[in-house]
C-alpha positions in Angstrom: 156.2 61.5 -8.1 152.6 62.7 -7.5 151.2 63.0 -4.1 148.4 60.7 -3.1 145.0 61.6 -2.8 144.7 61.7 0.3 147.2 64.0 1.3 146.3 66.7 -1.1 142.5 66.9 0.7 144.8 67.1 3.6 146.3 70.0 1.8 143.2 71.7 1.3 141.4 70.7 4.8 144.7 72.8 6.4 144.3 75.6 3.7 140.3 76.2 5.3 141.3 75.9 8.8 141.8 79.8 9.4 139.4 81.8 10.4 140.8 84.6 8.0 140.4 82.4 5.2 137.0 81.3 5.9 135.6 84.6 6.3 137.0 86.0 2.9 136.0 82.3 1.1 132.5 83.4 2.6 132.5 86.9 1.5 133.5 86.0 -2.0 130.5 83.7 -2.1 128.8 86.6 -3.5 130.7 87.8 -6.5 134.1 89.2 -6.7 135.2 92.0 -4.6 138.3 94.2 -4.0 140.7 94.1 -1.2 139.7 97.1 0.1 136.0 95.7 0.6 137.3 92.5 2.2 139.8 94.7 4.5 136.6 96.4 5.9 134.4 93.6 6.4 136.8 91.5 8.1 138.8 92.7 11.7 142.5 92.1 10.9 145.7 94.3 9.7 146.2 94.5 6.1 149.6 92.5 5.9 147.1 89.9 7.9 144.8 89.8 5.4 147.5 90.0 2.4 149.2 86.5 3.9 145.9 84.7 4.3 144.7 86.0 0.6 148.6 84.5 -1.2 147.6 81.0 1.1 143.9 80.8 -0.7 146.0 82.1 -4.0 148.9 79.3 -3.6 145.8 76.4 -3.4 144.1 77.6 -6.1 141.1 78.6 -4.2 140.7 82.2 -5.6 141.4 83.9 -8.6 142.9 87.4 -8.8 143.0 90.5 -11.4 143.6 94.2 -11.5 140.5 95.8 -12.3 141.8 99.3 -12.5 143.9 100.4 -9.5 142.2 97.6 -7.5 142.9 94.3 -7.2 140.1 91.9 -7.4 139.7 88.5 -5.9 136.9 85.7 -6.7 136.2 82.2 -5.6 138.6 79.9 -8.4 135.1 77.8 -9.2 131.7 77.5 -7.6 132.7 74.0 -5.6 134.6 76.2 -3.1 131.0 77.7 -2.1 129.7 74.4 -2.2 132.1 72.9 0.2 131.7 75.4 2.4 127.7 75.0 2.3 128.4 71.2 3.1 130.8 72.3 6.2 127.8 74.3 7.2 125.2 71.4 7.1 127.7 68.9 8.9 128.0 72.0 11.6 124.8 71.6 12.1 124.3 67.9 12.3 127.1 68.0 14.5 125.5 70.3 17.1 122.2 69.7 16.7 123.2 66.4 18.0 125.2 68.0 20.5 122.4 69.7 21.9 120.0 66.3 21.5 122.8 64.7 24.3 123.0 67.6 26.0 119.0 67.4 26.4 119.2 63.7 27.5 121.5 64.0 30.3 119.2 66.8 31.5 116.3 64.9 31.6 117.6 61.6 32.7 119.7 63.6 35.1 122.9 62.2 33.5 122.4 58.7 35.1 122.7 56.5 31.8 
């Protein structure tokens, strides 16, 4: 039995909500890259970094292959930048409205 559509976005929503996982989906927004170059750009432990890499593996997210004695990892298609371009914009809808209250009740000194 296949699982309904809904729950596998729910699937992949839980998959991006690690701040690990962002940060290498990010960093792989511009072309592959080894381990070792995400290990230095982003502050965790290695074994850290290893779990959150097998998670993004597991959903199909990124692609992996030894290039040598490294091991390489690249965004599994260009609609994982994308949708983290689109969580991005609604970021920024979402605060810039934020901030648009946040103006009113200073100037109407929070009375409406």
């Amino acid at each position: 039995m296949s699982v309904p559509l809904y729950q596998a976005k729910a699937e992949l929503f839980r998959t991006l909500g690690h701040p690990v996982r962002i940060r290498v989906l990010e960093l792989l927004q511009d072309g592959p890259k080894p381990v070792r170059d995400l290990l230095a750009a982003i502050d965790v432990e290695a074994s850290n970094l290893s779990q959150q890499l097998a998670v993004l593996r597991r959903a199909g997210m990124v692609t992996t292959w030894r290039d040598g004695p490294l091991v390489m990892y690249a965004l599994s298609t260009p609609d994982v930048a994308d949708l983290l371009a689109a969580g991005r914009r609604i970021l920024g809808a979402v605060l810039t409205d934020r901030d648009g209250l946040l103006d009113e009740l200073r100037a109407t000194g929070g009375d409406r």
